[in-house]
Structure formats: C-alpha cells, structure tokens
TORBA-666377 format. One record per residue (C-alpha): x negated, z, y negated; residue in one letter. Coordinates in pm, whole numbers, padded with zeros to 5 digits, always signed. Each point is the difference from the previous one (the first is absolute). Layout:
BEGIN
XZYa ...
END
This chain:
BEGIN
+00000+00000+00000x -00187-00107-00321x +00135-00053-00373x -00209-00086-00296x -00020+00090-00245x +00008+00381-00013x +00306-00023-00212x +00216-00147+00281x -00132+00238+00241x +00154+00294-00255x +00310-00164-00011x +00025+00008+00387x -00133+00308+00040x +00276+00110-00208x +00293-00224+00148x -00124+00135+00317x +00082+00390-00116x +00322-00079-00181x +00087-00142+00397x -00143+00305+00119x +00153+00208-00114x +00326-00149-00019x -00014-00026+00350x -00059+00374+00073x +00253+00115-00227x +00264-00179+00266x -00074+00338+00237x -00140+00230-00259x +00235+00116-00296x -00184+00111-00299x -00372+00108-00002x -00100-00288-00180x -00284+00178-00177x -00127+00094+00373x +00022-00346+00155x -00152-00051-00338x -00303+00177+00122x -00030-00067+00328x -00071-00337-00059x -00230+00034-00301x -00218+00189+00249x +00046-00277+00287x -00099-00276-00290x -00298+00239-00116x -00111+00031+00364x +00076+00397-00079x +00153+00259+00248x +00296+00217-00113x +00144+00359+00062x +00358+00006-00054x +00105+00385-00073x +00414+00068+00057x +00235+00252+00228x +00134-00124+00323x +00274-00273-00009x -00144-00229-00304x -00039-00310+00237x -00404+00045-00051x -00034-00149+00360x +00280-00283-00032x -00165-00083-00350x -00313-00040+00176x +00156-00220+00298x +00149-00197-00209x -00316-00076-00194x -00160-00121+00319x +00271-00196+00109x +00005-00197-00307x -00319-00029-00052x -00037-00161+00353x -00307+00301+00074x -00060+00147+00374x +00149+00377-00045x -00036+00365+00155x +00123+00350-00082x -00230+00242+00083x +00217+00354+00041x -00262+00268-00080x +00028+00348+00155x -00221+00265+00045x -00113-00081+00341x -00080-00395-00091x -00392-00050+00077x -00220-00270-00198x -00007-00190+00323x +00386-00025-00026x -00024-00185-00317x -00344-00242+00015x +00005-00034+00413x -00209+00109+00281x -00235-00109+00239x +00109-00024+00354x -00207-00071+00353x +00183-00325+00135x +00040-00108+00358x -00362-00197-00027x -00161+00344-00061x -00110-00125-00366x +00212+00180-00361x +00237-00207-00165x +00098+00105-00343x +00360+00046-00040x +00144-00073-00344x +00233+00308-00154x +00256-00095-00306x -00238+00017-00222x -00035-00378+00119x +00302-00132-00193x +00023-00164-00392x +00225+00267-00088x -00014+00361+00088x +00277+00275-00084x -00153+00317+00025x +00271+00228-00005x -00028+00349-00103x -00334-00019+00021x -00079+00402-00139x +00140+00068+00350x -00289-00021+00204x -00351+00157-00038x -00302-00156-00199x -00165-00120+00270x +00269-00262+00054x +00042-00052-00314x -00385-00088-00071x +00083-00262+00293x +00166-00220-00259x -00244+00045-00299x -00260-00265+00171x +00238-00248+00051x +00185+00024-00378x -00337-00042-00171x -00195-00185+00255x +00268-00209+00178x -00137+00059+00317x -00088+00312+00245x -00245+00085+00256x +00028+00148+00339x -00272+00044+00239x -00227-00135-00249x +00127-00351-00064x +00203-00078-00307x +00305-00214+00055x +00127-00189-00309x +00389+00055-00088x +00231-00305-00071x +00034-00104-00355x +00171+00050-00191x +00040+00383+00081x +00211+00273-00191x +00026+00358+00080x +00368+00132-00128x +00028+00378+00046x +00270+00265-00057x +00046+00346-00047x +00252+00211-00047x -00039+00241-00312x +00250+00283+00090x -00112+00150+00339x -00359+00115-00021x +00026+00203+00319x -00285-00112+00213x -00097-00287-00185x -00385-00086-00062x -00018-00127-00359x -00195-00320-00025x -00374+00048-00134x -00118-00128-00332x -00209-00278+00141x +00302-00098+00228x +00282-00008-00332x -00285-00209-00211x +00048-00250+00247x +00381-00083-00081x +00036-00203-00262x +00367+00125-00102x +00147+00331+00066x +00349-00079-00066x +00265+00236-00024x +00348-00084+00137x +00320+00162-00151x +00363+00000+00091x +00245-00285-00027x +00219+00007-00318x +00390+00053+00122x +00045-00391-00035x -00295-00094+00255x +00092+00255+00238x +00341-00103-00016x -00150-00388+00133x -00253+00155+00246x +00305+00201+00181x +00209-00301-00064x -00246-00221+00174x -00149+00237+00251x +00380+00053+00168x +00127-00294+00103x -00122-00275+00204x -00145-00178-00250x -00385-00070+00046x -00227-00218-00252x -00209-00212+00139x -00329-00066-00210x -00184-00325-00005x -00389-00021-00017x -00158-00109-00298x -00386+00020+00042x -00261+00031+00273x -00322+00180+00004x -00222-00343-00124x +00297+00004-00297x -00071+00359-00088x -00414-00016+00077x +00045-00272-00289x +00174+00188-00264x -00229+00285+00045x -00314-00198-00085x +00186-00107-00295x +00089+00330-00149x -00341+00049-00005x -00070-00305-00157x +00270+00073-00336x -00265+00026-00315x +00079+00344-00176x -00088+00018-00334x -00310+00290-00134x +00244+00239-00195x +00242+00020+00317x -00294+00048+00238x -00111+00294-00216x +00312+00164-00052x +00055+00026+00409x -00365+00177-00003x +00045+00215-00248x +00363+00095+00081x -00174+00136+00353x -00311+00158-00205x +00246+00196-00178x +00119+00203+00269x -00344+00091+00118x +00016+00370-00149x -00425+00031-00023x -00015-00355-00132x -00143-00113-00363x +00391-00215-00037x +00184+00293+00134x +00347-00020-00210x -00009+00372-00106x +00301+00142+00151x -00152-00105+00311x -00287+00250-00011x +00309+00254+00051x +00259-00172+00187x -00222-00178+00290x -00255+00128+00228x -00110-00321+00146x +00076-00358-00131x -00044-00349+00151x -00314-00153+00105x -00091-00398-00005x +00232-00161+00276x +00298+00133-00270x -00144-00239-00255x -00024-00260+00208x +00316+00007+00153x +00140+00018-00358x -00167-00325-00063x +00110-00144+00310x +00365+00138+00021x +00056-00115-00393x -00105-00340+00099x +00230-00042+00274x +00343+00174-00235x -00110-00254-00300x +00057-00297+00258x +00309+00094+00129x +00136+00015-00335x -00124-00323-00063x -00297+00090-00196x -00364-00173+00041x -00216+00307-00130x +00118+00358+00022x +00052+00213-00323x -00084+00395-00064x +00383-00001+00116x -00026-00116+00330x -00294+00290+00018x +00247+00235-00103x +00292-00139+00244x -00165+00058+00308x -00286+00366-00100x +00263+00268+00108x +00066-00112+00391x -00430-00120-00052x -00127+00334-00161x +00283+00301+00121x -00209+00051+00341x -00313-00027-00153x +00023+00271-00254x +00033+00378+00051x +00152+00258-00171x -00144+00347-00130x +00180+00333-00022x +00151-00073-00378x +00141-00381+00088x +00166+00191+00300x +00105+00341-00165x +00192-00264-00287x +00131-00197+00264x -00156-00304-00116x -00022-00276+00269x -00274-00251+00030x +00273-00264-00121x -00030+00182-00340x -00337+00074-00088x -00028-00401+00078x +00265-00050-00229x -00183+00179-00275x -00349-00165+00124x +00197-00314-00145x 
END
C-alpha cells in the first residue's frame, strides 16, 4: 500500500480512523474518547492501560478493535497463580528426544491483558521484554513477536484486595493510561437496548497488519514544528520536582515526575491526534489533548497533593 505524496497518505490515514471508528461504535455505545485512544496508541506503535470497574465493555472494546482491524487476538486472564511461562511459552522434550519451543499468547498482534495487578511481579516482568523489545527469550534464544504487536491491559481501580500494583518501569511502558467512566443515562439506555434482544452487529474489517505497519511509519514521518517540540519537553520537565523547569507548585504537589519516554510519546501521540483531525503538523493543542491519559501514571503525588485531594488530572491542568 503506497501513496505519495505524504499529504495523501494523511488524508487516508485519516479516512481510515473516521471508518474506524465508525465501525466500532456499531457494538460499542459511547466511549468515543477511549476508542479515541486506543487507536492513537495502535497508530503510534504505543501500548495502553485502560483503568475502569467491571462491566465497561473494556474486553469487547478490545475484541472489537482486533476484529476490525483484521489483527490475530488473545486475552490473557491474569491471576495470581499465572507463571511467566504461561504468558511467553515453554520449552518442552518432544517425541525425537530434542526441545521444541512452544509459543504462549504472547505470540499474537494483539494482547488483552486483563487485570493485570492480579498476579505477582514476576509475571508481570514476563511482558516488559516483549512491550519494549518485541520479542522474548526462553532458554536462551530470543524469538521475535509478530508485527505489528500491542499490549492492551486492564485493571480494575476499586478492589485492591490482593492486587500487585504494577512497578514504575512496567506503567512507563504504556503509552495511555486511560480512565473509563460510566455511560450517561442515554448510552446505557442503547447498550441495554442492544445487549437484550437478538440483535447482533456484525463488524466488517477495514485494515490488515501491512495497512497499519504503514501508517505507523508515517506518524513518525509528520514534520512538527520547534516551538511544539519544546513545549512537549518542557511540559514533562515541569513536573520533575528537583528539576531546573520545575513549575513551582510542583516542588510541593509531586514527588516524582515523568522521565524521557513521556516526551516522546507526547511528540508521537500529538502527531497521530493532529492527523485524525485532518491536520498535517500538530499544534501545542494536540500536546495538550492527549498529556493527561500520557503523563497521569507517570507522575506521583506527595503528602499535600493527596491531603487536598488534588488528582494528577489537576496539577496537569495547572502545569498547562
């Protein structure tokens, strides 16, 4: 699939998510600013951690994704007795005496992950190799993942009850924590209305992997202009509380901020959301559109953003 010049490509790339997205709203009502996200993170060759309460349709959403996006899928179910092997594979002595490698999940184009603070770091640390290097070793040989590859976790916010909360260097690795809310009246009115009778939408696929390998290469490719590219670095140096650009409510409001990958998955992210609304270049608004669901698992909060019952949501708000 080529088109030249880059302008076309744009175009399609945004034709392409206006079909999208069209086409998951037939079985999911509402969450645009989700689906929104999801696939900002697919187009940005990101990974994203989608935070809501049981009964949101995280898994359908993710389903339907993969359907219509024409990708190989698997649902990983994590629970606290899931070992690494579970997830990347094993090796197993076959019938001519010699180990064969056996391929886990992991060895899929899109991977749900769901509620994955349910099982124990070790398990967890199973996935980390393969979101940053796209591949994982076993027995000492390094097997290479199919592309394009997407890791779409869960979790459930409410019951913390023997959970294991992800690790730093394992949230850094999502691109998006987004947060799911409730239907208004009006959606859940549809979704009941829909989910109740023997209706069932069928979706149609829209793009293969060699479709979606494409537009990723060209997100990268979208020229950003100096000022914008500064503003994304300097929004994430101001949350970096011992930092020389350290907004100065931050110094009392944050005990950690964001490191690098934030920046560039600013960058990235802003490039992708200024295409799909049919711009060429992104603008210090597109920053802004997408640095709460990029920066809110990257920062963390001290004992006075806490005691005021500030969120993360709002001291990026004022960082604006």
């Amino acid at each position: 699939m080529q088109h030249s010049p880059d302008v076309e490509a744009a175009d399609a790339l945004r034709q392409a998510y206006q079909q999208i997205t069209a086409e998951i709203g037939k079985v999911i009502i509402g969450q645009e600013e989700v689906v929104k996200f999801v696939l900002i993170s697919i187009f940005s060759n990101g990974h994203c951690l989608l935070v809501g309460v049981p009964g949101l349709a995280k898994t359908l959403l993710v389903q339907t994704v993969a359907q219509v996006l024409d990708l190989d899928f698997k649902r990983i179910q994590f629970t606290p007795d899931l070992m690494p092997s579970d997830i990347i594979g094993s090796e197993i002595l076959g019938e001519d005496r010699n180990f064969k490698f056996i391929p886990g999940p992991v060895f899929a184009n899109i991977i749900l992950a769901d509620e994955i603070n349910r099982t124990p770091p070790k398990t967890q640390a199973a996935l980390l190799e393969a979101m940053q290097e796209k591949a994982v070793t076993t027995a000492g040989i390094t097997h290479k993942l199919a592309q394009p590859f997407f890791v779409l976790a869960t979790q459930n916010p409410i019951e913390q009850e023997g959970t294991y909360p992800l690790p730093e260097a394992q949230l850094d690795r999502f691109m998006f924590n987004v947060a799911l809310n409730y239907p208004s009246f009006k959606e859940e009115l549809q979704v009941v209305k829909n989910t109740t009778s023997s209706k069932h939408a069928d979706v149609n696929k829209l793009l293969n992997a060699e479709q979606i390998i494409y537009f990723q290469h060209l997100v990268r490719n979208i020229p950003v202009a100096d000022n914008v590219l500064e503003y994304a670095v300097k929004l994430v140096a101001k949350t970096r509380p011992g930092g020389e650009h350290a907004a100065p409510q931050v110094k009392r409001l944050l005990n950690w901020g964001a490191g690098p990958r934030a920046s560039q998955f600013l960058v990235l992210g802003a490039k992708c959301h200024a295409v799909i609304n049919g711009k060429y270049s992104p603008d210090i608004e597109d920053v802004q559109a997408i640095a709460k669901p990029i920066l809110r698992h990257r920062l963390v909060r001290s004992y006075h953003a806490e005691a005021e019952g500030l969120s993360t949501d709002d001291i990026i708000e004022q960082l604006f």
